[in-house]
TORTOR-258623 format. One line per 3 residues: number of its first residue (from 1); their letters; for each residue x, y, z of C-alpha. Coordinates in steps of 0.1 Angstrom, whole numbers. Last residue first. Layout:
<lobas>
NUM	a	X/Y/Z; ...;
</lobas>
This chain:
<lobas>
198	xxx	-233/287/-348; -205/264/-326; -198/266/-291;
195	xxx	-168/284/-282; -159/269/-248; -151/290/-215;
192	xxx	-127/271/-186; -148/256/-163; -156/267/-124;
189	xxx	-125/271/-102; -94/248/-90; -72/255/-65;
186	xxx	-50/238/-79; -38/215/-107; -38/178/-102;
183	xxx	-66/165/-121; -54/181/-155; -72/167/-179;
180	xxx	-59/168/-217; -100/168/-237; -106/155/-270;
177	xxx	-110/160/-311; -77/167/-327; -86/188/-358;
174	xxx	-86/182/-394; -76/209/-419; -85/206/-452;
171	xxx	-81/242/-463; -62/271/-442; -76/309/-452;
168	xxx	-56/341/-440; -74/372/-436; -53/409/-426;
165	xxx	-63/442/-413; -42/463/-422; -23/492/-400;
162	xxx	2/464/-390; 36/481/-396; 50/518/-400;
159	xxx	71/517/-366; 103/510/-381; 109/543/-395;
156	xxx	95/569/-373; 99/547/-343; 74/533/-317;
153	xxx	44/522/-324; 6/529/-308; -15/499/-302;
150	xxx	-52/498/-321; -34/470/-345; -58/464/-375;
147	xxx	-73/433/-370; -60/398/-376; -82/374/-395;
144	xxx	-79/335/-401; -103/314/-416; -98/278/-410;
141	xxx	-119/256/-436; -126/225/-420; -120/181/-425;
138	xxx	-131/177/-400; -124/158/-368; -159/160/-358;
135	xxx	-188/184/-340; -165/209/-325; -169/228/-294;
132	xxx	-141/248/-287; -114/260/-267; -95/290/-269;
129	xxx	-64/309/-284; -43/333/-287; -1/324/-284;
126	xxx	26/323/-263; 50/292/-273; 66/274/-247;
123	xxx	51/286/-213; 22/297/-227; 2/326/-217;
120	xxx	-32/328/-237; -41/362/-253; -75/360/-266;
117	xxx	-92/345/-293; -130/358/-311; -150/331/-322;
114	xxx	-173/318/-352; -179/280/-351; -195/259/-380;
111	xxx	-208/277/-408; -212/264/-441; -191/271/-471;
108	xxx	-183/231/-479; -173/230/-441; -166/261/-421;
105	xxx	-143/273/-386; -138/310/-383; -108/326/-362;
102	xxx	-107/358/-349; -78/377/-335; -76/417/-325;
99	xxx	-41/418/-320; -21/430/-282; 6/411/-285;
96	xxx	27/403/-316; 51/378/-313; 88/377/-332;
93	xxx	101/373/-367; 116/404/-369; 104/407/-407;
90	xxx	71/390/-408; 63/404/-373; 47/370/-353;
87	xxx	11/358/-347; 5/325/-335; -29/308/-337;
84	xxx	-48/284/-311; -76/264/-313; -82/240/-285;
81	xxx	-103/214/-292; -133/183/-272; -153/213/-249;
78	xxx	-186/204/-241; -173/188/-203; -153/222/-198;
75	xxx	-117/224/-201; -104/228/-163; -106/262/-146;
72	xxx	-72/264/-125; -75/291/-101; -51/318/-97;
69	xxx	-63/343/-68; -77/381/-69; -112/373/-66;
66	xxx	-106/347/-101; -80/351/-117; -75/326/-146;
63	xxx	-51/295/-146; -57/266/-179; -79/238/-187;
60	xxx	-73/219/-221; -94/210/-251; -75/184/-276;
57	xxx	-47/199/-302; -50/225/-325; -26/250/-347;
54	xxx	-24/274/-368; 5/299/-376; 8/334/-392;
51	xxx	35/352/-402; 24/386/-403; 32/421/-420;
48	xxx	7/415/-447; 1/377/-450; 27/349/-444;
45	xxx	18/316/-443; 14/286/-414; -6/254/-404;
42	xxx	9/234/-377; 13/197/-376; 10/190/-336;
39	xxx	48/182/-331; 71/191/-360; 48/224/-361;
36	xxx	49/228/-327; 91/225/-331; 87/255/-359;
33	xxx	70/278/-340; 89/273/-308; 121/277/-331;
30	xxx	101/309/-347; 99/327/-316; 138/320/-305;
27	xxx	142/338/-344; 121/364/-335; 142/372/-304;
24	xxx	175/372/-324; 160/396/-347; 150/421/-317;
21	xxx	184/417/-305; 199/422/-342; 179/454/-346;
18	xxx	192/467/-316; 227/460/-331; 215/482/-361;
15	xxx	205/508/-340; 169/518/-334; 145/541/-321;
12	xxx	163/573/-340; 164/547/-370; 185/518/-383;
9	xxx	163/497/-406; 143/470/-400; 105/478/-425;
6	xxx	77/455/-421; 71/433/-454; 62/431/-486;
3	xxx	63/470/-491; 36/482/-516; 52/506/-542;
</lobas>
């Protein structure tokens, strides 16, 4: 029988009062969730061994290295979204780093932006992510998929989770449409990358 979720059991890895740390972490996870839900009204569902959240709000610059020195790169001129999803273990509750995430934007089965999200640090809520070029508020179909995780797993019990790839789909969604300069930040560097549309 299909599991409906990732296994938490004691194991050779892990002890029950392990398993309440790691619980305990998840939950933290899904209180930033849940508040960025409250605040930017986030999408969410469970699929596979994911809980999956979607959210936008306008483009925004962010820190890269660049010659082995932060630089802030501002969201580009084009840039008027940022689209960013959370991925967290359905049982544990907490993030999952290291996923293969892309998201696909459409309208009445047309295309209208395809792009791959990295790994964005977030002080608040870590999460992948990007900005975008979007032609309006919507309404869009957000497609969601998560990879098959390429990272190896620890425990013989516990560790049998995210070897599916898994597609999530979010109707009617409308996105905030604008940029959140940041004039103060430095040093500064060339332009944050944009996801233009297909």
């Amino acid at each position: 029988m299909r599991r409906t979720s990732p296994p938490m059991a004691p194991s050779n890895e892990a002890t029950e009062e392990q398993l309440d740390v790691a619980r305990a972490q998840g939950n933290a996870y899904h209180r930033a969730m849940r508040a960025m839900a409250e605040e930017e009204g986030a999408h969410t569902a469970q699929v596979g061994d994911y809980l999956i959240g979607f959210v936008n709000e306008e483009a925004e610059g962010m820190y890269a290295l660049d010659d082995d020195q932060l630089v802030w790169r501002e969201a580009a001129e084009d840039a008027n979204v940022h689209l960013e999803v959370a991925v967290a273990d359905a049982a544990d509750g907490r993030f999952v780093p290291g996923l293969t995430v892309h998201l696909r934007l459409s309208r009445d089965g047309a295309p209208i932006l395809a792009a791959d999200l990295p790994f964005l640090w977030h002080p608040f809520l870590h999460h992948y992510g990007i900005n975008a070029s979007v032609p309006d508020e919507g309404p869009y179909r957000v497609t969601i998929r998560v990879a098959a995780a390429g990272f190896m797993r620890h425990d013989p019990v516990n560790g049998r989770r995210y070897e599916r790839p898994v597609e999530v789909h979010f109707d009617n969604v409308s996105l905030a449409n604008g940029r959140k300069p940041s004039p103060d930040a430095r040093p500064r560097g060339p332009a944050a990358p944009t996801a233009a549309g297909t």
